[in-house]
C-alpha positions as a printed Julia matrix, in Angstrom:
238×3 Matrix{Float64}:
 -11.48   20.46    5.43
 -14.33   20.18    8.17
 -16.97   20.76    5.05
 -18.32   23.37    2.37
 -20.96   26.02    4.18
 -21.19   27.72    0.85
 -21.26   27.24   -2.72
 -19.93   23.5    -3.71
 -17.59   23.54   -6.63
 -17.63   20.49   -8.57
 -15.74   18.88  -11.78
 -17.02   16.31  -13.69
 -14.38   13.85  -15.12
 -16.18   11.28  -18.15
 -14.86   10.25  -21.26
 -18.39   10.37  -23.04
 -19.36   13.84  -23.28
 -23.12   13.01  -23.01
 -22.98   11.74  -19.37
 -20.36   15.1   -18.68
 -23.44   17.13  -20.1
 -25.77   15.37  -17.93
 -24.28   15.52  -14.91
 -23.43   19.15  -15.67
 -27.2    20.17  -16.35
 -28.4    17.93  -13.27
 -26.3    19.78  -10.59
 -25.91   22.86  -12.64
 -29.76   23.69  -11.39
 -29.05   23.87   -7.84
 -28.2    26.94   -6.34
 -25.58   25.85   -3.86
 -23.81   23.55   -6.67
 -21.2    25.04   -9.15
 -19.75   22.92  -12.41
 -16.34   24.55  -12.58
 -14.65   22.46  -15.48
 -14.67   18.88  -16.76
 -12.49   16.22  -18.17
 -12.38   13.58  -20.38
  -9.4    11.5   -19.07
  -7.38   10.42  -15.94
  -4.91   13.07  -17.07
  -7.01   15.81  -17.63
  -9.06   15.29  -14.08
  -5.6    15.55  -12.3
  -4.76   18.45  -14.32
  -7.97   20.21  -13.51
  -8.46   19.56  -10.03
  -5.0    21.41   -9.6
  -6.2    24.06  -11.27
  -9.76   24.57  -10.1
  -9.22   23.12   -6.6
 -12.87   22.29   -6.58
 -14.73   20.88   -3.34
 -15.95   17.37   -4.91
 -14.7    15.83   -8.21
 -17.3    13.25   -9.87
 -14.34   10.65  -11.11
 -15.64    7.71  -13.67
 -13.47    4.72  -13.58
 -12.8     3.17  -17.0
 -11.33    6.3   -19.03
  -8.44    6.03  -21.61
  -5.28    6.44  -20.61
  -4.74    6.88  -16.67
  -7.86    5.52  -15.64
 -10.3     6.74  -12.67
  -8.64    5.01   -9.95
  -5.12    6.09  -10.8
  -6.34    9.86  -11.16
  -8.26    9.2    -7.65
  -5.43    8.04   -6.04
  -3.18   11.29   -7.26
  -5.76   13.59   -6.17
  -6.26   12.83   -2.8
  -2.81   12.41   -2.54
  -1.38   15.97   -3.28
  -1.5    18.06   -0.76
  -2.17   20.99   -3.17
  -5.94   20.16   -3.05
  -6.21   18.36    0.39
  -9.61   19.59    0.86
 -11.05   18.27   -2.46
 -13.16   15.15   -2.16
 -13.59   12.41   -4.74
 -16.9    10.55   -6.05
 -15.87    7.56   -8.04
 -19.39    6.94  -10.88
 -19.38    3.29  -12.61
 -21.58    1.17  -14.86
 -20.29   -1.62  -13.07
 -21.11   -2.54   -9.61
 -17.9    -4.69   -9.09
 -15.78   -5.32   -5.93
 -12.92   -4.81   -7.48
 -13.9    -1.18   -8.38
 -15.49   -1.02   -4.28
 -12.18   -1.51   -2.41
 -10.27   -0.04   -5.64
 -11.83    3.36   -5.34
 -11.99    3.34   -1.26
  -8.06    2.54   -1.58
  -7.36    5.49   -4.02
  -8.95    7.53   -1.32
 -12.45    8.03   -2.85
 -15.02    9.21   -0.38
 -17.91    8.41   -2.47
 -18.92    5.11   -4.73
 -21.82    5.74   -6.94
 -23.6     3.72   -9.87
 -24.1     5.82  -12.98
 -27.82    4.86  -12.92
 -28.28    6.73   -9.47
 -31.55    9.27   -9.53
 -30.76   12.76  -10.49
 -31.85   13.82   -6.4
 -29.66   10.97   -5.11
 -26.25   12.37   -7.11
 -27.25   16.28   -5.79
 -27.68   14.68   -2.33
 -24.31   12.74   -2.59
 -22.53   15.84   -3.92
 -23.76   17.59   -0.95
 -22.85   14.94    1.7
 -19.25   14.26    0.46
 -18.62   18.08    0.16
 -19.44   18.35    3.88
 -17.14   15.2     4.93
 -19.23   12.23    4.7
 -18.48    9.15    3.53
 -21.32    7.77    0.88
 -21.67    4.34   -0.7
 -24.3     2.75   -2.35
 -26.42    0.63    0.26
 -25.52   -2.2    -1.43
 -22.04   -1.47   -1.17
 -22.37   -0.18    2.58
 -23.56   -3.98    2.96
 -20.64   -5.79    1.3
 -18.28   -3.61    2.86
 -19.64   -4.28    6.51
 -19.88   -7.84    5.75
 -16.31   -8.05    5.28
 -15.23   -6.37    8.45
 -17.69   -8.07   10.6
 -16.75  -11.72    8.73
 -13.26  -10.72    9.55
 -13.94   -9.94   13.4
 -15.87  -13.54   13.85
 -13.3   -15.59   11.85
 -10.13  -16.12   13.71
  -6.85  -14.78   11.56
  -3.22  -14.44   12.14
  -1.84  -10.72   13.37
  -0.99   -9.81    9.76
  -4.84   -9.62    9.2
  -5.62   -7.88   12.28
  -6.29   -4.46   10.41
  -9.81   -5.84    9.71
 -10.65   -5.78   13.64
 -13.61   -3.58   14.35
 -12.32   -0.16   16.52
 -13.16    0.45   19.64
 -14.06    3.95   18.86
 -17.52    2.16   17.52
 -20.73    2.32   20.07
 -22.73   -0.15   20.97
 -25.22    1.49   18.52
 -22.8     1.31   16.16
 -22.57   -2.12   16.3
 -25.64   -3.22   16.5
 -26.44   -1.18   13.72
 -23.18   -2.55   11.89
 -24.51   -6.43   12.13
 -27.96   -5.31   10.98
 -26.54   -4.63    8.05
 -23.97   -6.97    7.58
 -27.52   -9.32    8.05
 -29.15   -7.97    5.14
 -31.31   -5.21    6.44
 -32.19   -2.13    4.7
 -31.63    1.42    6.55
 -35.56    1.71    6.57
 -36.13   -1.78    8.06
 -33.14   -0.98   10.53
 -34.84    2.38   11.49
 -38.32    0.44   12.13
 -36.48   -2.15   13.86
 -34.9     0.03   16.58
 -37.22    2.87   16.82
 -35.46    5.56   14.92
 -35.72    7.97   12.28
 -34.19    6.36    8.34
 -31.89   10.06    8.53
 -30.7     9.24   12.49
 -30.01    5.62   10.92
 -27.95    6.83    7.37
 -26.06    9.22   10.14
 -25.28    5.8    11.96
 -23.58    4.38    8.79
 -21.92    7.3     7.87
 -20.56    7.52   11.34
 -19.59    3.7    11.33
 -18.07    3.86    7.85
 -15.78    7.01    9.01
 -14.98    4.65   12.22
 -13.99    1.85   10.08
 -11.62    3.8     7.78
 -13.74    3.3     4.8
 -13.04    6.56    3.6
  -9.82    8.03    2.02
  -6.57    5.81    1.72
  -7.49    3.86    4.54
  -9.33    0.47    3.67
  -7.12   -1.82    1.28
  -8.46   -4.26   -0.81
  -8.9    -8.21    1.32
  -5.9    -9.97    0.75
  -6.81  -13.11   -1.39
  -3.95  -16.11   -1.14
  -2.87  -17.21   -4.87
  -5.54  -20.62   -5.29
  -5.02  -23.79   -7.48
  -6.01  -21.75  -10.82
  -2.57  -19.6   -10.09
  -2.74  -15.5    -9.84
  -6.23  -14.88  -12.4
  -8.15  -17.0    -9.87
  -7.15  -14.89   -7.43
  -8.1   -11.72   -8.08
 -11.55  -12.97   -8.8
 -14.48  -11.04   -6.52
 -14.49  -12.45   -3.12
 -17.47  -10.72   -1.52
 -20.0   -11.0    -4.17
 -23.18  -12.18   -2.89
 -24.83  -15.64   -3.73
């Protein structure tokens, strides 16, 4: 799907039915925004996107039974609803969740505490295509790939190499980021509008396969403390 021009349908998948509510009354004001069913489980959002075949699917994570990611993964995966788009909503601003949801083919990663404008606005951009992350997120992400392009690896890791489909913009733009700098102090930086710099990212994220089923998870070698030490975080910033 090249993107909604029209009305955006939307489900809501939560297993508290206060934050369903909310979102439901938040987007339910716009005009160009349609709630067209919800769900309180994995098993119920897989269910329901099947049936609805909405545009964008607001998909918490930790829900009983077959969790967020699971149901994220099976939607984006059945070419039934290939045009429906996923926004993965947590409490938890966790790494693990990151490359888990960008794995299962999410296009979106919010936090739950995101301003009523911001989740309208990220409804919106996903719907047309877009890949969204939290800024935050953006960073860490970037940070690995560029980390991975400067530190020498074996073939086998190779799949973190930045394309060559990037611009020079792009890449400037890219290590900005990966430095710490904010869209706004990117913008003032190299003379350009905050909008023409989100585009940039958006653009970059697409480039780097950071949307559906594309990005997996770094690989992390089993360490002294066996196959829990592991899987601990590995980007999380100091």
């Amino acid at each position: 799907m090249s993107g909604v021009t029209g009305h955006i349908s939307v489900l809501v998948a939560d297993d508290h039915s206060l934050v369903r509510a909310g979102f439901r009354s938040i987007l339910g004001d716009e005009e160009d925004i349609d709630v067209v069913g919800d769900a309180k489980d994995g098993a119920e959002a897989v269910e329901a996107a099947v049936r609805e075949r909405p545009d964008v699917v607001l998909m918490d994570i930790r829900m009983p039974g077959i969790d967020g990611l699971e149901a994220t993964r099976r939607i984006t995966s059945d070419p039934r609803i290939g045009g429906t788009k996923v926004i993965v909503l947590t409490t938890f601003d966790l790494d693990e969740y990151v490359f888990g949801a960008l794995k299962a083919g999410a296009s979106g990663f919010l936090l739950k505490g995101v301003e009523p404008q911001a989740l309208i606005d990220a409804v919106r951009t996903v719907a047309r295509g877009d890949a969204l992350l939290e800024p935050g997120v953006t960073r860490r992400l970037i940070e690995a790939y560029v980390k991975a392009q400067q530190t020498p690896s074996p073939p086998a890791a190779s799949g973190f190499a930045l394309p060559p489909s990037l611009t020079a913009r792009e890449v400037e733009i890219l290590r900005l980021i990966a430095a710490g700098l904010t869209n706004g102090e990117i913008a003032e930086r190299l003379f350009i509008s905050p909008l023409t710099c989100k585009s940039h990212v958006s653009r970059i994220l697409t480039k780097l396969d950071a949307r559906p089923k594309k990005v997996p998870p770094p690989e992390v070698p089993p360490g002294p403390g066996g196959p829990q030490a592991a899987a601990q975080p590995v980007l999380a910033r100091k």
